[in-house]
N, C-alpha and C positions, 0 to 999 in steps of 0.2 A: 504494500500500500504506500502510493506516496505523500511526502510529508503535508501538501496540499488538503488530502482526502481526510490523512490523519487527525487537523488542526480543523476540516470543518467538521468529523466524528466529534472531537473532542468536544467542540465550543456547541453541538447542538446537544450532547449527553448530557453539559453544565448546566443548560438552557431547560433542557425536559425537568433535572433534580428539581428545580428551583419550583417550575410548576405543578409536580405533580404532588405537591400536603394541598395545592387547590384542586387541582380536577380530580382526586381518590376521596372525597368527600364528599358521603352517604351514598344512596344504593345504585346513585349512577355511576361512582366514581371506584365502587368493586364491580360492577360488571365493565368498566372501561379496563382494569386490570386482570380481571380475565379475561377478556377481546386480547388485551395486548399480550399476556401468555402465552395464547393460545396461537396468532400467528406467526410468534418469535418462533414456538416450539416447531410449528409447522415446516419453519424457514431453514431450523437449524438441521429437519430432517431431511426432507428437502437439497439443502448443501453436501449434506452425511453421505447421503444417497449417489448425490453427482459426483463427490469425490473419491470414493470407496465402495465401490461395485462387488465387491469380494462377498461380503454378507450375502447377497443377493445373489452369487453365482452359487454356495453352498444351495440352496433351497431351490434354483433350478434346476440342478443338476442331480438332485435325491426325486424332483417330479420327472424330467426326462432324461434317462441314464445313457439313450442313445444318441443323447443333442452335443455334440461339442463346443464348449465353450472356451474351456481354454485347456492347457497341456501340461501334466506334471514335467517341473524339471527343473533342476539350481541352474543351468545354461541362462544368462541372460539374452535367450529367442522372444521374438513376439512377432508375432506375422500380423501385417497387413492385409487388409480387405475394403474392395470399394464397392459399394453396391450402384446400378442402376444405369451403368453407362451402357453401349459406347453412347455421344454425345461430342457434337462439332464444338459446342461453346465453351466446353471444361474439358475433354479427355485427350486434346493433343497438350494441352499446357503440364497437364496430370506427367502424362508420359514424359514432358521435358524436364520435368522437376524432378520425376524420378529418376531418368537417367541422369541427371548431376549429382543423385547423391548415391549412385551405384547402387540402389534399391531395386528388388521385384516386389510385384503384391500378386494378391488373387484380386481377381475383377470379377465380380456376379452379375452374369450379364442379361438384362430383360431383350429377350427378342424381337419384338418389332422396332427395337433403339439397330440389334444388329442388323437386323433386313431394310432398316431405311438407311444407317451411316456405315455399308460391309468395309470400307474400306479402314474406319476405324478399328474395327474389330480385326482386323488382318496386321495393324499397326500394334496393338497389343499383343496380339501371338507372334508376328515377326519380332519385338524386343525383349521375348524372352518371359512377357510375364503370364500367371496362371487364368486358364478360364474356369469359369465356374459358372452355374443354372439360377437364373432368380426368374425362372417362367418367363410367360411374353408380355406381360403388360404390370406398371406400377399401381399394384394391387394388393390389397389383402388377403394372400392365400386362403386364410382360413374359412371368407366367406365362397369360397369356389366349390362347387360337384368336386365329389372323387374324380367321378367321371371327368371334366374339365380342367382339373387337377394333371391327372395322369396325361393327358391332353397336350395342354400346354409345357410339360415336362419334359415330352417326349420331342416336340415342337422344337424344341432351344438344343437339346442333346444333338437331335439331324445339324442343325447349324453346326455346333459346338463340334462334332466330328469333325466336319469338312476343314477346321484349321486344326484339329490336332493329329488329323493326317494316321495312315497307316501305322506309322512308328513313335508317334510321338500321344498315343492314347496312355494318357495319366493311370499309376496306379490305384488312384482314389478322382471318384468323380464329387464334387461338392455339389452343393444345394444349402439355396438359403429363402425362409419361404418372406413374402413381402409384408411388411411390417413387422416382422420380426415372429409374430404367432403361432404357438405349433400345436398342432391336433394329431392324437394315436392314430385315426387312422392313413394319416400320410406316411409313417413308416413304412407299413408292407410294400406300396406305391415304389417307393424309393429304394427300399431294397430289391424291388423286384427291376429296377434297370439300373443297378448298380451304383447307385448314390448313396452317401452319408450327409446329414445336415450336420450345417457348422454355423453358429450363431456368433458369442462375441462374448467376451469380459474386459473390451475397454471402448466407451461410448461415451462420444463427447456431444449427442443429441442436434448433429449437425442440421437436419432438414427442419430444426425446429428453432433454433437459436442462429442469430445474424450479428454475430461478434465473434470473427477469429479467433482474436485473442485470447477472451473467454473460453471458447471451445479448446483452443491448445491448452492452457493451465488445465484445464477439467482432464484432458488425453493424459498430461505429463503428471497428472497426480496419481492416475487412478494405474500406470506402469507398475510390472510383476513380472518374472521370470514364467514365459509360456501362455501371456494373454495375446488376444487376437483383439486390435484393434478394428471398430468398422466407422468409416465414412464412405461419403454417396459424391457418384457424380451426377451426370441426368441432365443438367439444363442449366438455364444462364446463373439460376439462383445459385448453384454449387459453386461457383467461381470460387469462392472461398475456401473452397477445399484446399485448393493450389497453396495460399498461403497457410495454411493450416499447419500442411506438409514443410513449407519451408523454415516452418516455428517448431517444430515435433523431429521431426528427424535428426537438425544436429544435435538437440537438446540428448536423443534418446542416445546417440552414439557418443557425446562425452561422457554419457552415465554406463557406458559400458556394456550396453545391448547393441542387437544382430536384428536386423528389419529384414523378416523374409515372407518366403510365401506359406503359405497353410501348410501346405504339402512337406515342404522343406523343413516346419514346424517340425510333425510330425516324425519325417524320416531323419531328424538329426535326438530324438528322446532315446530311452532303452529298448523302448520296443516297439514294432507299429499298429500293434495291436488295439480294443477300445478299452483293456487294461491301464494305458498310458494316457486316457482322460482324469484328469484330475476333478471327476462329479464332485468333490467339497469346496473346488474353487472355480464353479461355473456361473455368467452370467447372458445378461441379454445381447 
């Protein structure tokens, strides 16, 4: 906090002492103090919340034991994940940013972004980075049919082959549903073409806050040995992704972490099995 911010905290804390033996006087002036207990406490859960994801990844990951959140391991790994590209307005800037800081990610890609911008999506698998399935359109999986479901699923995998090519079909296919939701019945779904979903335990609530900066403190706080960060690209509003990454990534590398992709998560733990999920340290 700067000394600025600090000296007007300061002088309005002085300000409040002073009037509140006038406004906590009689029955308006204890319900004004519970009103203001009650949105402090709200506030302080609220911050808890955005800054320490960890509580919250145990308790996902005891309800879905086959959701990956993030990865056991003392390695300081954390993998990258963007959802909702490709996208002309955000995903070649993405791409230049990340080759300056020698980064891969996984991209989750919604398919009609691929079949309308292919040649994006051709620029991400040419530079190396992972593709992954977020169905065809930015939606809420979980109000979709199975049937529509499995539909759209199958939809983005045809795409998604055609650049991972004969030889370079991934040993694990990702999936991540939209908005983040997950229902029992999309397992079978996904096991039956060979997918595992992978959610996240470090969320800086990009598509909903419009402050960088804010958004990278919240990323660089809430950093662990094996969390999977997730930001969005998708359209002009993401721009700020870009610098998101350019706040986050050197931060994460003088603290001594590895920015990789899911995959590479994964295959650098003891084992790659879904033993090597860490369910008590799983989040959204």
């Amino acid at each position: 906090m700067s000394a600025f911010r600090t000296a007007l905290l300061t002088r309005a804390c002085r300000r409040l002492a002073k009037d509140i033996p006038l406004l906590t006087k009689g029955r308006t002036g204890m319900f004004l103090i519970l009103f203001v207990s009650l949105v402090s406490l709200t506030l302080a859960v609220v911050y808890y919340i955005h800054t320490n994801t960890r509580p919250l990844v145990e308790i996902a990951g005891k309800a879905f034991p086959e959701v990956i959140f993030s990865v056991s391991t003392r390695e300081k790994l954390i993998a990258l994940t963007i959802d909702d590209g490709p996208h002309p307005a955000v995903t070649p800037g993405l791409l230049e940013t990340l080759a300056s800081f020698g980064v891969k990610a996984t991209f989750f890609i919604i398919g009609s972004h691929a079949t309308r911008w292919p040649q994006l999506l051709d620029d991400i698998a040419s530079q190396g980075h992972e593709l992954a399935n977020h169905l065809m359109f930015d939606e809420a999986a979980y109000k979709l049919t199975a049937e529509q479901f499995e539909k759209e699923l199958v939809q983005v995998d045809d795409i998604l082959q055609l650049r991972w090519g004969a030889r370079q079909v991934p040993n694990r296919k990702w999936f991540r549903p939209g908005h983040g939701w997950v229902r029992q019945w999309m397992f079978p779904i996904l096991r039956k073409h060979g997918y595992r979903m992978a959610l996240g335990s470090i969320y800086g609530h990009d598509p909903l806050l419009r402050n960088p900066k804010m958004i990278a403190s919240m990323l660089k706080k809430q950093v662990f040995p094996g969390g999977i960060i997730i930001l969005h690209d998708g359209g002009p509003t993401r721009k700020q992704t870009i610098d998101i990454l350019k706040d986050i990534i050197p931060q994460y590398k003088r603290r001594g972490y590895e920015v990789v992709t899911l995959s590479e998560l994964l295959s650098r733990t003891r084992s790659n099995d879904l033993s090597t999920i860490n369910t008590s340290t799983v989040s959204r």
